[in-house]
LUMGUDREN-615177 format. One record per atom (N, C-alpha, C, O): x, z, y. Coordinates in steps of 0.1 Angstrom, whole numbers, padded with zeros to 4 digits, always signed. Layout:
BEGIN
XZY...
***
This chain:
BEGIN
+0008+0000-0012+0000+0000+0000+0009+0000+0012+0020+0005+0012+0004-0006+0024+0012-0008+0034+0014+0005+0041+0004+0012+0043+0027+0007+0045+0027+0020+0051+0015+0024+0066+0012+0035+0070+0013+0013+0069+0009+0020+0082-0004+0000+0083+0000-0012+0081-0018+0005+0086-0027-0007+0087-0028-0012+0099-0032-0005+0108-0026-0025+0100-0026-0031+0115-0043-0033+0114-0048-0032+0103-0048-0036+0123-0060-0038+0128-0061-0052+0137-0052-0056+0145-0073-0057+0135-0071-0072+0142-0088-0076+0146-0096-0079+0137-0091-0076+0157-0104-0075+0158-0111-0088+0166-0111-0088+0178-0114-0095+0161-0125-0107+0160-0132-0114+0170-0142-0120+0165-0131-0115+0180-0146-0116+0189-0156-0125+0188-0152-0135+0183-0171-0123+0192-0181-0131+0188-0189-0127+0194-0197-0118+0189-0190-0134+0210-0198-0125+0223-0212-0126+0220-0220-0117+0223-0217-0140+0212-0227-0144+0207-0236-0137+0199-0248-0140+0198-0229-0125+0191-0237-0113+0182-0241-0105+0192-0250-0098+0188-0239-0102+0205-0244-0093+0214-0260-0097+0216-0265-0107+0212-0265-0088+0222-0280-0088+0228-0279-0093+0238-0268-0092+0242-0290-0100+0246-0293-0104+0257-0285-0117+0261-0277-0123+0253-0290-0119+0277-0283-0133+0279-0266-0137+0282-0257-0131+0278-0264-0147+0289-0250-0148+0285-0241-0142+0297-0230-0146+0300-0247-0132+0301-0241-0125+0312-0238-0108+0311-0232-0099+0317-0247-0112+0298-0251-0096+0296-0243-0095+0282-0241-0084+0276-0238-0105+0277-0227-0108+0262-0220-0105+0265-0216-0094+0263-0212-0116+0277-0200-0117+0277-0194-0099+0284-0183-0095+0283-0207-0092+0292-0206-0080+0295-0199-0072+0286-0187-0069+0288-0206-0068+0274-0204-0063+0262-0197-0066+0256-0192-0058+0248-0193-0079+0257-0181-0083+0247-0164-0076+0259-0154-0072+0253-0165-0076+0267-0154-0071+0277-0151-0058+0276-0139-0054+0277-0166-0049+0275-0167-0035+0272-0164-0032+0261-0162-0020+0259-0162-0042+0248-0157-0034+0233-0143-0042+0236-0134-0035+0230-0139-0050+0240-0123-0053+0242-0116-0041+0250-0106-0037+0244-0119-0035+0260-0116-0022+0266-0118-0010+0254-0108-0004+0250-0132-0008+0249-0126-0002+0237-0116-0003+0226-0111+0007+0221-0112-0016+0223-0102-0015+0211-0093-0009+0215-0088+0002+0210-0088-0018+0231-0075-0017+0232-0071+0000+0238-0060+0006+0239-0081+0004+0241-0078+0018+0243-0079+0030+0229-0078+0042+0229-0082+0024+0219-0077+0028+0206-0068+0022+0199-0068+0023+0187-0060+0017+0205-0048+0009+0198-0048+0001+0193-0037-0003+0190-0059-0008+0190-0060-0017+0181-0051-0030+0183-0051-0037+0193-0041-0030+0168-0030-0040+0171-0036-0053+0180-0034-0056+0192-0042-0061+0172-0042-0075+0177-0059-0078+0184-0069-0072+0180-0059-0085+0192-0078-0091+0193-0077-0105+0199-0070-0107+0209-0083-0114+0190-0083-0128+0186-0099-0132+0197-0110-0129+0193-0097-0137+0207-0108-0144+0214-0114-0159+0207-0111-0170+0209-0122-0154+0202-0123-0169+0195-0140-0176+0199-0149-0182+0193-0138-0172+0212-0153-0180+0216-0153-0197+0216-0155-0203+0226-0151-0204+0205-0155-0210+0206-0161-0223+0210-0156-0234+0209-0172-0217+0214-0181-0225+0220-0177-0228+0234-0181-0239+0238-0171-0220+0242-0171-0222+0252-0163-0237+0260-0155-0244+0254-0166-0239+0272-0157-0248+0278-0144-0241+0284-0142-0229+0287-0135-0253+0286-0123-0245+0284-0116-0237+0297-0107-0228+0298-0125-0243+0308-0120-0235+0322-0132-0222+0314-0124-0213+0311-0139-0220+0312-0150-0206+0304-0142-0198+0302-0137-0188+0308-0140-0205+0290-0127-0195+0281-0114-0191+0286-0106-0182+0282-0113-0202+0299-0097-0193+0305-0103-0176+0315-0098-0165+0317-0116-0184+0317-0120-0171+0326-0125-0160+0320-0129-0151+0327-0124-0161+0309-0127-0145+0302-0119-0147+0295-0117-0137+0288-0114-0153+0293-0097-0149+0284-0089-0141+0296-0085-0130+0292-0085-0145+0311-0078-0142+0317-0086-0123+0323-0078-0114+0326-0102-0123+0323-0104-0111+0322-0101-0106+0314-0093-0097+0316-0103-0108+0304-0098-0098+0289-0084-0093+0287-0082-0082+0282-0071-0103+0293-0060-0097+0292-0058-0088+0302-0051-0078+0299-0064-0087+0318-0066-0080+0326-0069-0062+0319-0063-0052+0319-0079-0067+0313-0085-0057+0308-0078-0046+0295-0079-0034+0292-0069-0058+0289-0060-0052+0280-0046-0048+0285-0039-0039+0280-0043-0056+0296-0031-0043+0306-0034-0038+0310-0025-0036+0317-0044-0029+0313-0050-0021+0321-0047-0008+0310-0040+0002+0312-0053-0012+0299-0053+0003+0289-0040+0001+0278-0038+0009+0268-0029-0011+0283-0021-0012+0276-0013+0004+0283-0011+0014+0277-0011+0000+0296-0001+0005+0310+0013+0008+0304+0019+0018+0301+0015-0011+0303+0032-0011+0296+0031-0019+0307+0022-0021+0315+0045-0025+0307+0048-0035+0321+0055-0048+0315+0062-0046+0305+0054-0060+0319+0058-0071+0306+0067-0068+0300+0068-0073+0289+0079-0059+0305+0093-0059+0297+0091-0051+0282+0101-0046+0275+0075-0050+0279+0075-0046+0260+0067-0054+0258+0056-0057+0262+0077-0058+0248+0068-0066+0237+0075-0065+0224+0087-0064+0222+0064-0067+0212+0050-0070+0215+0044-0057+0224+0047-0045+0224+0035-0064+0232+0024-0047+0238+0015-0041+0227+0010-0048+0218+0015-0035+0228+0003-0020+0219-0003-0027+0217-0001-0031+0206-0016-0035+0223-0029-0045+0219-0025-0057+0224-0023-0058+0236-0022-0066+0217-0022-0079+0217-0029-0089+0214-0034-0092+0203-0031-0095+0225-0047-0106+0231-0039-0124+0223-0032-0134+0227-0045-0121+0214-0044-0138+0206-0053-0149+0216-0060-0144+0224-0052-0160+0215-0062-0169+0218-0066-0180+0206-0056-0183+0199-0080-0186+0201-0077-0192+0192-0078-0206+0189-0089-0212+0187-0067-0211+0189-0064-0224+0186-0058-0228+0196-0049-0236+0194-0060-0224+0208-0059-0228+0227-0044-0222+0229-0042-0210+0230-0032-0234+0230-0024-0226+0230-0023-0229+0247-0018-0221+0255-0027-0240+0251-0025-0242+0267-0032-0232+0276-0029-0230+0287-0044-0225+0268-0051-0211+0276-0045-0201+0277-0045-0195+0288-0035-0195+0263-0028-0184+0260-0020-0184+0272-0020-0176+0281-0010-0200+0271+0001-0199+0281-0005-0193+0295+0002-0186+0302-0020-0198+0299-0023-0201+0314-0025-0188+0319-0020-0184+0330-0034-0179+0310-0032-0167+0313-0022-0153+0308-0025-0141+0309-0008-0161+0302-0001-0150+0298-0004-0141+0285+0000-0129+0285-0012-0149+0273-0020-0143+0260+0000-0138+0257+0010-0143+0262-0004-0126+0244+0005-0125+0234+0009-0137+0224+0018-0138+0216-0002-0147+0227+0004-0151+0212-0012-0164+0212-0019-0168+0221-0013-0168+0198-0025-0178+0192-0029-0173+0181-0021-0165+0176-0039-0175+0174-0044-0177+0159-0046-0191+0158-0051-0200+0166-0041-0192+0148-0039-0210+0143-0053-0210+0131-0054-0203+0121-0063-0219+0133-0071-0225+0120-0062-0234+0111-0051-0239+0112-0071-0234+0099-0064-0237+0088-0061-0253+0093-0049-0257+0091-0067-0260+0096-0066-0275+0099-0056-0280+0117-0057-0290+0123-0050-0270+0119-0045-0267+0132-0032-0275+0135-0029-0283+0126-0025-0273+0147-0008-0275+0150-0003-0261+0141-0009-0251+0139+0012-0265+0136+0021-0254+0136+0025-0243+0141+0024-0241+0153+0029-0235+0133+0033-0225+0144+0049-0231+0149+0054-0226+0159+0057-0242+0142+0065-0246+0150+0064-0256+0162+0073-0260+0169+0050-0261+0163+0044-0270+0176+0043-0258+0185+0053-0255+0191+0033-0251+0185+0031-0239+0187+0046-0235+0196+0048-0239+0207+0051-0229+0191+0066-0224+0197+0073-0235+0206+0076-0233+0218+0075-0248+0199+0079-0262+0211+0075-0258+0219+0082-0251+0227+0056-0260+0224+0052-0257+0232+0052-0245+0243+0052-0247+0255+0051-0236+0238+0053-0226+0244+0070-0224+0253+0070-0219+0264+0081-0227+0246+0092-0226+0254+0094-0236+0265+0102-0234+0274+0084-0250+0265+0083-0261+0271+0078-0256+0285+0082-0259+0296+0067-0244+0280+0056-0242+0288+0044-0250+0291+0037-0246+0301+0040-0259+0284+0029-0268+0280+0028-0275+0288+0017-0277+0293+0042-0282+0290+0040-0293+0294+0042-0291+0314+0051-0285+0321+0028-0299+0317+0022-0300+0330+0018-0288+0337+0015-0287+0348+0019-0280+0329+0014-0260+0337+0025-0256+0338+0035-0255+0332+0018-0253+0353+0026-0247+0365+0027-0237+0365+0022-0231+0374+0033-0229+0355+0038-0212+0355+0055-0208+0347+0062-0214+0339+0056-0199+0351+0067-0198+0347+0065-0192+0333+0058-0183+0330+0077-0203+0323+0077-0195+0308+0078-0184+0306+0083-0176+0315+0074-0180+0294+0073-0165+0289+0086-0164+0283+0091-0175+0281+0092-0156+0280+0107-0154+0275+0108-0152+0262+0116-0156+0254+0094-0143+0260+0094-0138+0246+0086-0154+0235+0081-0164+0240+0087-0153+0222+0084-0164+0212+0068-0157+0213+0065-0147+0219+0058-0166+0207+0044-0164+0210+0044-0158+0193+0050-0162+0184+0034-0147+0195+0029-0142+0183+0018-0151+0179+0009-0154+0187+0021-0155+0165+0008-0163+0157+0006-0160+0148+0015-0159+0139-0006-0157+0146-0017-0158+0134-0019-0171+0123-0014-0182+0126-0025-0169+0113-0027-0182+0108-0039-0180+0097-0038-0172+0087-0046-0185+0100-0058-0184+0090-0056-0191+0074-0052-0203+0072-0057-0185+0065-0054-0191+0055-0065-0188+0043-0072-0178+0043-0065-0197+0035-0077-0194+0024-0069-0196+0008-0074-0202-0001-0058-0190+0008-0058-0190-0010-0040-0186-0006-0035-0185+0006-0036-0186-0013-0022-0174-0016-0011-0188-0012+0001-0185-0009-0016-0201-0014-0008-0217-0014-0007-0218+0002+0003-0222+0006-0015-0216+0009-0016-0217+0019-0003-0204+0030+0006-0204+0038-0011-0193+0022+0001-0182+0030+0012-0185+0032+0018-0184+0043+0015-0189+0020+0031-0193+0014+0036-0204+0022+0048-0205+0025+0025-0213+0026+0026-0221+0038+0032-0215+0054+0043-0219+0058+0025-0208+0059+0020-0199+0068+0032-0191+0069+0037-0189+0080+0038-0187+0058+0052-0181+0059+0066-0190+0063+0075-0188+0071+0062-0199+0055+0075-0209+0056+0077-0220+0069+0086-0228+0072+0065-0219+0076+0062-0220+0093+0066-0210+0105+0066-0211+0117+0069-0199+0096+0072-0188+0103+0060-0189+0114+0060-0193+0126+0050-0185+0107+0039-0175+0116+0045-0161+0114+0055-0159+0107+0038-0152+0123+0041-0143+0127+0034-0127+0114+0038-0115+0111+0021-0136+0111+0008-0126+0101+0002-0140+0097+0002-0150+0103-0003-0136+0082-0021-0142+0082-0027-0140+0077-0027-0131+0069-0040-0150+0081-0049-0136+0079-0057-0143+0068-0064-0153+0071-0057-0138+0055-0067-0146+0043-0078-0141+0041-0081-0129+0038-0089-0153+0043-0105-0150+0040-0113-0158+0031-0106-0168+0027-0124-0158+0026-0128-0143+0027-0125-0137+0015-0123-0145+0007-0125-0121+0011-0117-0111+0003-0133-0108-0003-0133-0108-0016-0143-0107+0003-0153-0100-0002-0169-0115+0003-0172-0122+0013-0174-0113-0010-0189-0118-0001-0196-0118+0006-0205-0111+0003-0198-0126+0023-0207-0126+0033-0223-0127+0027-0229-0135+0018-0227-0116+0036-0240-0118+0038-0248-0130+0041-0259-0134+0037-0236-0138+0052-0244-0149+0062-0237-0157+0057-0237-0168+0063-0229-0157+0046-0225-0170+0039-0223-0170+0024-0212-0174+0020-0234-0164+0012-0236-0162-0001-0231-0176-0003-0230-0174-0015-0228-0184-0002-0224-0200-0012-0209-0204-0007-0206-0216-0008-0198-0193-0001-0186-0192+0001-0179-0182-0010-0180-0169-0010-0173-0190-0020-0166-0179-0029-0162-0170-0024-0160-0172-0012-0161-0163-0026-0147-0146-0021-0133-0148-0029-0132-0150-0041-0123-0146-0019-0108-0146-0033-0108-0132-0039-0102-0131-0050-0112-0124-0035-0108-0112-0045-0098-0106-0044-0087-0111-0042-0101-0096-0046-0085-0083-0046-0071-0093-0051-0061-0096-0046-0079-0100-0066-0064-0103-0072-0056-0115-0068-0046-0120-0072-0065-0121-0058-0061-0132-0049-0052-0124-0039-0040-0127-0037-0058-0113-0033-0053-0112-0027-0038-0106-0025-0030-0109-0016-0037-0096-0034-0026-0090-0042-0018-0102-0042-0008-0101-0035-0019-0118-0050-0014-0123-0051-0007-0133-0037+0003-0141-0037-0013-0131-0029-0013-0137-0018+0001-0126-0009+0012-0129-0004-0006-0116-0010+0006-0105-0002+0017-0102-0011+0021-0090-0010+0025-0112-0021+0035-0110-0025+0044-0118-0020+0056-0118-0024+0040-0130-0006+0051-0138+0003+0056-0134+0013+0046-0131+0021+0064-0133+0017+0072-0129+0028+0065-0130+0043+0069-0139+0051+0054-0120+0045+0048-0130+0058+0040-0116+0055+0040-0113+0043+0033-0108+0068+0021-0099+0065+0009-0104+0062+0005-0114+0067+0003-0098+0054-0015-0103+0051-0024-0098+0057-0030-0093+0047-0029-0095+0064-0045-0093+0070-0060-0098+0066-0065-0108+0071-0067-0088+0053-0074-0095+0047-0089-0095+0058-0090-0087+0067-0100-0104+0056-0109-0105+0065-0122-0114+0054-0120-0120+0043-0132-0110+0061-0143-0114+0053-0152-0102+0044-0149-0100+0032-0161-0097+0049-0171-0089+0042-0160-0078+0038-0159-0074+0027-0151-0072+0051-0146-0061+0047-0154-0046+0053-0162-0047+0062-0152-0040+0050-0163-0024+0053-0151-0016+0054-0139-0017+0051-0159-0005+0060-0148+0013+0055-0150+0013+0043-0140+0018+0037-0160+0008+0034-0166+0012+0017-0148+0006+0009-0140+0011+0001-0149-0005+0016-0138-0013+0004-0128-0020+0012-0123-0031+0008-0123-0013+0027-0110-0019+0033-0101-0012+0022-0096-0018+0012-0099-0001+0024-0087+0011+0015-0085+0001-0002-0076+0004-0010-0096-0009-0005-0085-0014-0020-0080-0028-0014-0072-0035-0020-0086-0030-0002-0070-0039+0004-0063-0036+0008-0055-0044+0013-0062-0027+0009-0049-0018+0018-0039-0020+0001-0030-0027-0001-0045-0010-0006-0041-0006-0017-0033-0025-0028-0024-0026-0035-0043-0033-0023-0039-0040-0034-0028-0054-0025-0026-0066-0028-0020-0045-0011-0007-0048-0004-0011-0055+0005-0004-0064+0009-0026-0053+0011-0026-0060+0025-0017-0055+0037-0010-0046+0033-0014-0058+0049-0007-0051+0055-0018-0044+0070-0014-0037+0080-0031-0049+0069-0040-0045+0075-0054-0054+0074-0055-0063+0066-0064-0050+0081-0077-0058+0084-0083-0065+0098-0082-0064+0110-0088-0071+0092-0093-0082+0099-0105-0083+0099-0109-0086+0087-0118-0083+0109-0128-0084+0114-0134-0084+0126-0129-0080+0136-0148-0089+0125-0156-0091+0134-0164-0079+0137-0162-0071+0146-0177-0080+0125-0185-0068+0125-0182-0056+0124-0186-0046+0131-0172-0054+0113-0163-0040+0117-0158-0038+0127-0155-0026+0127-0154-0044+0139-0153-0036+0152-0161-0038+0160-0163-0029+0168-0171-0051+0161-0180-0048+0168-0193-0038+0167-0193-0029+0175-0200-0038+0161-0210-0029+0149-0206-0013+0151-0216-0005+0151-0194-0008+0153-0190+0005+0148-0184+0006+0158-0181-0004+0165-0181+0022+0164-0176+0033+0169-0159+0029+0163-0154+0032+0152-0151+0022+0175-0141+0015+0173-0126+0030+0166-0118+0029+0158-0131+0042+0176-0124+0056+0173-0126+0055+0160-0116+0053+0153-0139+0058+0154-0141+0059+0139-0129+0046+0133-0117+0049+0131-0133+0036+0131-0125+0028+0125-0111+0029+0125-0105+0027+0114-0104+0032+0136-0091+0036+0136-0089+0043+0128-0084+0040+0117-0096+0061+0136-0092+0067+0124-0090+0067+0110-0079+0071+0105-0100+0062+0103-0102+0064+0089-0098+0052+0084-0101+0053+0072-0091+0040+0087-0081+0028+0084-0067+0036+0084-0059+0035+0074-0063+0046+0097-0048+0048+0097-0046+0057+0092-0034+0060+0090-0058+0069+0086-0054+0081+0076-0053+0075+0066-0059+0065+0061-0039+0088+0060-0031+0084+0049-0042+0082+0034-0037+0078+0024
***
């Protein structure tokens, strides 16, 4: 079992109540929650949005995660680290930690070109540090991929059967076990609970990954009872 569980939390302003003023509200108010409980990573993955949208609550959200980081750029990685997903020209624009890469994506060595380049045509000054990446992966072939790209984590789904997606196999503990034996952290994700994170912990994840688990729940609770021994 991994000594110590990273945490990686999901967003999906779209599960909130009310209109889209009153989401993206909510969805700001639990990113201020994580990150004032430590929560290693949070993956903006709206989506849907247009992409000046998503710079503008991306660029709140990191706001929001320096605020309860109160480190000053010279650490990294910072305590909560603000992913973007797939968007590496957003991450750059507002200074993200890093990307999550989909399975069908650029590299995480495109990914890095880019970033040292500074993406090109944007007018900011490069970041010094290498970009933290994620990588989504779906079977233990893919990790192994994911590794040898030198990502940074990935994150394999799904571990357990969704509710809102019964006709998506699950890989299973022993997938997964088999998956976290490549040189690269695993972060397992998909129909994980408090009931049954602790046998991915147990069967060498190096943390979790979700949506509804941090949104849904009392983000304190989840810490807690993820990082007790």
């Amino acid at each position: 079992m991994a000594e110590s569980c990273l945490l990686y939390y999901i967003t999906d302003r779209k599960a909130f109540p009310g209109d889209e003023s009153a989401r993206r509200n909510s969805l700001l108010k639990k990113i201020a929650e994580a990150a004032s409980q430590g929560v290693d990573y949070i993956q903006l993955r709206e989506k849907d949005l247009l992409i000046r949208d998503l710079e503008s609550l991306a660029r709140e959200a990191a706001q929001i995660i320096r605020r309860q980081n109160k480190l000053t750029t010279d650490h990294w990685p910072p305590a909560t680290a603000l992913l973007i997903n797939s968007r590496t020209d957003v991450a750059l624009a507002i200074s993200a930690a890093g990307v999550h890469l989909r399975a069908n994506d650029i590299s995480p060595q495109e990914v890095k070109a880019i970033w040292k380049r500074g993406a090109g045509a944007l007018a900011r000054e490069i970041q010094p540090q290498d970009p933290l990446i994620a990588a989504s992966c779906h079977s233990p072939q893919e990790v192994a991929q994911a590794a040898a790209a030198e990502a940074t984590f990935a994150v394999l789904a799904p571990i357990f059967e969704k509710k809102d997606a019964p006709g998506i196999k699950p890989q299973g503990l022993e997938t997964l076990s088999q998956a976290c034996q490549e040189k690269i952290p695993v972060l397992a994700l998909g129909g994980v609970t408090l009931q049954n994170a602790r046998s991915c912990l147990q069967a060498g994840a190096a943390g979790i990954a979700g949506i509804r688990l941090f949104q849904e729940n009392d983000i304190a609770t989840i810490v807690r009872k993820l990082q007790s021994p």
